[in-house]
Structure formats: C-alpha cells, structure tokens
N, C-alpha and C positions, 0 to 999 in steps of 0.2 A: 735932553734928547735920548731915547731909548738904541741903546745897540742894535743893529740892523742885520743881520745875514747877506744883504742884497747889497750891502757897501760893501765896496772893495776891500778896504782896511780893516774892515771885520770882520772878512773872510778870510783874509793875509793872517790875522790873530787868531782865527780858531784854528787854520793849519797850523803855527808855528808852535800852538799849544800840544796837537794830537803829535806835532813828531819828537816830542816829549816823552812822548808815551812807550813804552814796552811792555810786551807781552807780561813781562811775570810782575808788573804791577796789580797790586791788592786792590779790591774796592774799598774804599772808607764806609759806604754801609751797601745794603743790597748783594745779590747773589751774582751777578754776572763775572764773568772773566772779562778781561780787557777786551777780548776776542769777541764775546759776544756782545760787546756794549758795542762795540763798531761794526757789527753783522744788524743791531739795532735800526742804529742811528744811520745805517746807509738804506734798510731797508724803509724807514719813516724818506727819511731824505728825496729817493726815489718816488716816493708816492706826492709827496708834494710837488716836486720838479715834473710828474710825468699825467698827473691825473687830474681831470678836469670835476666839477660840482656836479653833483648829484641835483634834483629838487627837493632838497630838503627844506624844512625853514626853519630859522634859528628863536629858540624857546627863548623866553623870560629868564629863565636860569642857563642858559649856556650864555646870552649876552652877558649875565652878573657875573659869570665864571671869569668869561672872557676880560671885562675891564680890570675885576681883580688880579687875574693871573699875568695878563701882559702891562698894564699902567701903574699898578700900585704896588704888590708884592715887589719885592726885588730880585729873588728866585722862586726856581720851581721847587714845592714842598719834594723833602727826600721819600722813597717806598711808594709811589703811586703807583699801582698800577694801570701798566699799559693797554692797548689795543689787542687783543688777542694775535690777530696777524704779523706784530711787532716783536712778539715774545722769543726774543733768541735763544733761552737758558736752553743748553745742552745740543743749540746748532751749529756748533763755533768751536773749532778746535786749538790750540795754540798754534799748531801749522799753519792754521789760516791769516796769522795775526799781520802779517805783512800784506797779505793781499786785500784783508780789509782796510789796513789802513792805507792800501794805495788807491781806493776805490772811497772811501771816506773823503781825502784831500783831494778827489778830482769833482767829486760830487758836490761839496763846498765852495769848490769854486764857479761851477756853476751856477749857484747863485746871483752874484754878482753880474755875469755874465748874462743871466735871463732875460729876455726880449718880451716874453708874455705875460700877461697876466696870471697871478697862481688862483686857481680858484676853486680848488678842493674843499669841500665842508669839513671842518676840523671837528674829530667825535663829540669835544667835551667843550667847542666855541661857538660850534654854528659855523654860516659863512661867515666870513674874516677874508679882508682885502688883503690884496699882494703884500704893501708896507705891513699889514700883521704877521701875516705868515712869514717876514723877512726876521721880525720881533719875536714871534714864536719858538723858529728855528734858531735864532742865537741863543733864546733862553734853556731850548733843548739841548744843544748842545754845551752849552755854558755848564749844563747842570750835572750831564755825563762826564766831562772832561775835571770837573771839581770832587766829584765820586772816586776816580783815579787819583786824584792827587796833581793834577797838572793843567 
C-alpha cells in the first residue's frame, strides 16, 4: 500500500518529520534554503487543497509518467524542475522559517482532514484522482524533507 497524505498517520509523520527541521539546515542537493523549500511545498500544497480541474485531458505520456512516478518508482528523481509558479528560490527568507513551517504543518493536516474531492490537473500527470493526489503529495513531500536531511 502506497503512503497516503490523506491518512491521518501519514500526515502525523510528515509533521513529526518537518518539526525536525531548522532553518540552518543544508540541502543535500538543490538550491533552496530550508525556508524556501517550505514557502515551496505550502505554495503546491495550497493549490491542491484549494483548486479545482481545468478541462484539460490527460495525454498518453502524462498517464506513463503518472503510473511510473506514483506506483513504481519509489521516490521522486532529485533536480526536477518545478512549475514555474512554485519556484521559491530567493522568496524566503530565514525570518520566515517559523512562519512557514507553521503554515506547512497546518496545511498537512488538512489533508487528512479533507471532505472534497481534489481534482486539480497535475502539470506533468494529467487528471489524477483524490487517492493520487493523496500519493503524490506524500511522495512530494517525502522528497523535500529527505533533501534536508529529516
């Protein structure tokens, strides 16, 4: 069974991982500060928790992405780049390192907490059902908080 975002218990673990975390932790690879990996990860966060699909339709290659990326792989490759809107590098200051991550751990837990359906078109999946999007955002966050070291 793949880790969930939308389970309780795997939302319990991704906070008890981020309050690990401190600001003047290094990245293991990649550019971001601590700061701006949780100005990231709340600004993705937000978009799935608060934004509904597009009419897009999901291509032959974002479905193959898709099985690969959430069923087989076991993380997410390191240096991808992201969505352009998502790009924090140099919007994150260390000052803000508490307020993001008190906005990170409340954001997570809504998750679990979720009543709706998520139904966002993921850039590089297509559409992708709530349970993915639950699978997605573990793998995302799993992949941030392993970058840090925690």
């Amino acid at each position: 069974m793949k880790k969930n975002l939308l389970k309780e218990e795997v939302s319990d673990y991704i906070i008890a991982r981020v309050k690990n975390l401190s600001a003047a932790h290094q990245p293991q690879w990649g550019e971001m500060t601590a700061s701006e990996m949780l100005l990231h990860c709340n600004s993705c966060n937000r978009q799935i928790l608060e934004e509904s699909r597009g009419d897009k339709k999901t291509t032959i290659k974002q479905y193959l992405l898709r099985v690969l990326a959430l069923y087989i792989a076991p993380n997410f490759k390191k240096n991808i780049k992201g969505e352009p809107r998502h790009i924090a590098k140099g919007k994150a200051n260390i000052s803000d390192f508490e307020e993001q991550r008190n906005e990170f751990i409340l954001l997570i837990g809504e998750f679990p907490a979720n009543d709706h359906p998520l139904t966002l078109s993921h850039p590089a999946f297509g559409n992708i059902s709530t349970n993915e999007w639950g699978i997605a955002a573990y793998k995302h966050m799993d992949h941030h908080l392993r970058q840090f070291g925690v």
